[in-house]
Backbone as a printed PyTorch tensor [residue, N CA C, xyz], in Angstrom:
tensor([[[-12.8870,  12.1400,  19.9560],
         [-12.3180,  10.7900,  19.8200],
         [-12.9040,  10.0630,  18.6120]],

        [[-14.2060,   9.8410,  18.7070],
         [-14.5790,   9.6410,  17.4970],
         [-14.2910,   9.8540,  16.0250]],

        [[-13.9810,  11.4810,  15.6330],
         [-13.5920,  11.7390,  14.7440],
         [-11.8180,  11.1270,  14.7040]],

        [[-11.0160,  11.1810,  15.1690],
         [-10.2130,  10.4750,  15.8110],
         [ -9.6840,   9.2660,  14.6740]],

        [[-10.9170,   8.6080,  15.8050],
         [-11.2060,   6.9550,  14.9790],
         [-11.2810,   6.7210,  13.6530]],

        [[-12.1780,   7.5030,  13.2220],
         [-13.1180,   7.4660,  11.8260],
         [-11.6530,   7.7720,  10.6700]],

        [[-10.7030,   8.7460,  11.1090],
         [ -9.8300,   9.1830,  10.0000],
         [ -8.8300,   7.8590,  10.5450]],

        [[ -8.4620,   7.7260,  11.3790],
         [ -7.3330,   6.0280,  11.2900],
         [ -8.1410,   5.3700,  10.7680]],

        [[ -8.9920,   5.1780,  10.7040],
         [ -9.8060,   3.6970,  10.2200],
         [ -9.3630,   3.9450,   8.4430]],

        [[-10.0080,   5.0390,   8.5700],
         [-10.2850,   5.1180,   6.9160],
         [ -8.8840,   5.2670,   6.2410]],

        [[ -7.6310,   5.5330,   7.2370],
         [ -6.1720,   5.7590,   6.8440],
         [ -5.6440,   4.1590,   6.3260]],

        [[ -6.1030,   3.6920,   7.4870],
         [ -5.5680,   2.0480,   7.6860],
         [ -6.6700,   1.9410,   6.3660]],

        [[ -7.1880,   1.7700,   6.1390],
         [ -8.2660,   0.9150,   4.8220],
         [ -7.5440,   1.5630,   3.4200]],

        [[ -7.3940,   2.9820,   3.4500],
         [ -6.2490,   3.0580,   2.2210],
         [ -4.9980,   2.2370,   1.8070]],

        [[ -4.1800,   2.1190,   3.3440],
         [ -2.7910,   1.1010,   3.0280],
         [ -3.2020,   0.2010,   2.8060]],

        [[ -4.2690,  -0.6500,   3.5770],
         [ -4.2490,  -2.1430,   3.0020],
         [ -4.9370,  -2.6680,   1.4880]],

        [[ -5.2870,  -1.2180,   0.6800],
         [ -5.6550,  -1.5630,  -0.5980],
         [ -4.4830,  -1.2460,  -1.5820]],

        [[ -3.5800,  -0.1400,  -0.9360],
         [ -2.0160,   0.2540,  -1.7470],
         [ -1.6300,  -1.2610,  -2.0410]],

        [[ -1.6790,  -2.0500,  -0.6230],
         [ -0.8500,  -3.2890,  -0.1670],
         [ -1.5330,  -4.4620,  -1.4120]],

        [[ -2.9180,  -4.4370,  -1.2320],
         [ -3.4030,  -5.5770,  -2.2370],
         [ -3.3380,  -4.7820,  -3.3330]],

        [[ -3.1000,  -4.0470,  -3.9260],
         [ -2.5650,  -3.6800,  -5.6090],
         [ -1.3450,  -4.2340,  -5.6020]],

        [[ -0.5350,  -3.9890,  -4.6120],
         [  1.4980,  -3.8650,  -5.1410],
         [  1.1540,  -5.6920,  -5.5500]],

        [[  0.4060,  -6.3810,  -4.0830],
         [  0.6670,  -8.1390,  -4.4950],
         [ -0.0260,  -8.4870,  -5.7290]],

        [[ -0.5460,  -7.4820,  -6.6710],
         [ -1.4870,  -8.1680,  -7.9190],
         [ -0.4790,  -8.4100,  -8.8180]],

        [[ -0.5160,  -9.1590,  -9.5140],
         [  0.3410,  -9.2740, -10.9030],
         [ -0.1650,  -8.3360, -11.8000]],

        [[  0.5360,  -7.6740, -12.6310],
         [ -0.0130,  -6.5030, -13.5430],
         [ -1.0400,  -7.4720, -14.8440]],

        [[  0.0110,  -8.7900, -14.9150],
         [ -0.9740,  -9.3500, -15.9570],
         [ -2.1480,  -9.9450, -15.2660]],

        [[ -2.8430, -10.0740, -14.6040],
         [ -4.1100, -10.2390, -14.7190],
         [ -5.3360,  -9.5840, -14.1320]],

        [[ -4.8110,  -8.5360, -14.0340],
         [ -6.0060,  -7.1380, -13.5610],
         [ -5.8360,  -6.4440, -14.8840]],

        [[ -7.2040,  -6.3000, -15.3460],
         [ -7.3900,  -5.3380, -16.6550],
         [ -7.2490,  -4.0240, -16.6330]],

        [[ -7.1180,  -3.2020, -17.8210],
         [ -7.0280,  -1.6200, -18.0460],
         [ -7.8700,  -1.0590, -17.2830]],

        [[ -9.2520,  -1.5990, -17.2360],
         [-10.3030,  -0.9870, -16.7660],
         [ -9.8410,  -0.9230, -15.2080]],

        [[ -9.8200,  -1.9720, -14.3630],
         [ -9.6550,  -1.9580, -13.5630],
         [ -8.7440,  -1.2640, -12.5410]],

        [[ -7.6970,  -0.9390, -13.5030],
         [ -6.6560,   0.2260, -12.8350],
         [ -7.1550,   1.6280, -13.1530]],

        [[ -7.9270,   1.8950, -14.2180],
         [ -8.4340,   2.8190, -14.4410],
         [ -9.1250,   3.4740, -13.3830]],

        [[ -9.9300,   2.4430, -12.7050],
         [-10.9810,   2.2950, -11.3740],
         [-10.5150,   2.8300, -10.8360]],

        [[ -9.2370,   1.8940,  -9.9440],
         [ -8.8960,   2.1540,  -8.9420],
         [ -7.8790,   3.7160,  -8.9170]],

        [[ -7.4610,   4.2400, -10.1060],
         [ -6.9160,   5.5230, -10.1730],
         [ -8.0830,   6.6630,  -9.6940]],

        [[ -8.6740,   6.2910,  -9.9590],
         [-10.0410,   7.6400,  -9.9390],
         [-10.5880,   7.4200,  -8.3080]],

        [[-10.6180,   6.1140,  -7.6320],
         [-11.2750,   6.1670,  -6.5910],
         [ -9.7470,   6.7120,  -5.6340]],

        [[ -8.5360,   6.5210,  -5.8850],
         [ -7.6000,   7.1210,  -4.8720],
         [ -7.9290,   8.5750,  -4.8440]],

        [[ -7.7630,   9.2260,  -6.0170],
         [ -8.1310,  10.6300,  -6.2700],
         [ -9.1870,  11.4030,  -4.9260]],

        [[-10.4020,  10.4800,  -5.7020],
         [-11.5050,  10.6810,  -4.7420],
         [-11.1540,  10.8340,  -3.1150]],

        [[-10.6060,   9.8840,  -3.0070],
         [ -9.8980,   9.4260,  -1.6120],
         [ -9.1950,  10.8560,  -0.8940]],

        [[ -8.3490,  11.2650,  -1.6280],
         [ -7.4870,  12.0180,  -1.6300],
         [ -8.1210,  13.2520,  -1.1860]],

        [[ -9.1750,  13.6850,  -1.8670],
         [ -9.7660,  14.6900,  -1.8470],
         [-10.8000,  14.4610,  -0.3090]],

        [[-11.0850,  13.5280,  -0.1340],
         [-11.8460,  13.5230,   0.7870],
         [-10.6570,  13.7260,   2.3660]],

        [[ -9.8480,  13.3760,   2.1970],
         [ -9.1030,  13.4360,   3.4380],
         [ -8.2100,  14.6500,   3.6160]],

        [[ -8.2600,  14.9520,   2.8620],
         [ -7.8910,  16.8260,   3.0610],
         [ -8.8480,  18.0650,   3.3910]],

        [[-10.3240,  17.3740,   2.8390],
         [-11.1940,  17.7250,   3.5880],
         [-11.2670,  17.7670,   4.8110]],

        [[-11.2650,  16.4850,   5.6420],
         [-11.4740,  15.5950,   6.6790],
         [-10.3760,  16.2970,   8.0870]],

        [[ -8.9320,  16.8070,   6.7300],
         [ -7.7880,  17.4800,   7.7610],
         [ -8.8330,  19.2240,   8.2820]],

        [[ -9.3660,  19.7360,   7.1850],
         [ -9.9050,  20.6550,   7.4630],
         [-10.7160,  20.4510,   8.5770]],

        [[-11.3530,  19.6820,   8.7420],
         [-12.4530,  19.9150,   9.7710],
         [-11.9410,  19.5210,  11.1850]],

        [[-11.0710,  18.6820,  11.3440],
         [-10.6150,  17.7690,  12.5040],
         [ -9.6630,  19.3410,  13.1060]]])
């Protein structure tokens, strides 16, 4: 159950950051900053295909 939990949680915490990008205006979040957030989805990504492996 636990493990369970831990992958919704961390599912739900991905959408609601998809959700606060779509409401940003493109003009006032910098290059860098999308740059960021491209590399940490990645990361993301990789970790939860892991996560399918083990569950």
């Amino acid at each position: 159950m636990y493990m369970d939990y831990l992958y919704y949680y961390r599912r739900r915490k991905c959408c609601k950051a998809k959700q606060n990008n779509a409401k940003m205006p493109q003009g006032e979040r910098g290059t860098r900053q999308i740059r960021k957030r491209q590399t940490r989805k990645r990361k993301y990504v990789l970790g939860k295909s892991s996560w399918n492996h083990i569950i």
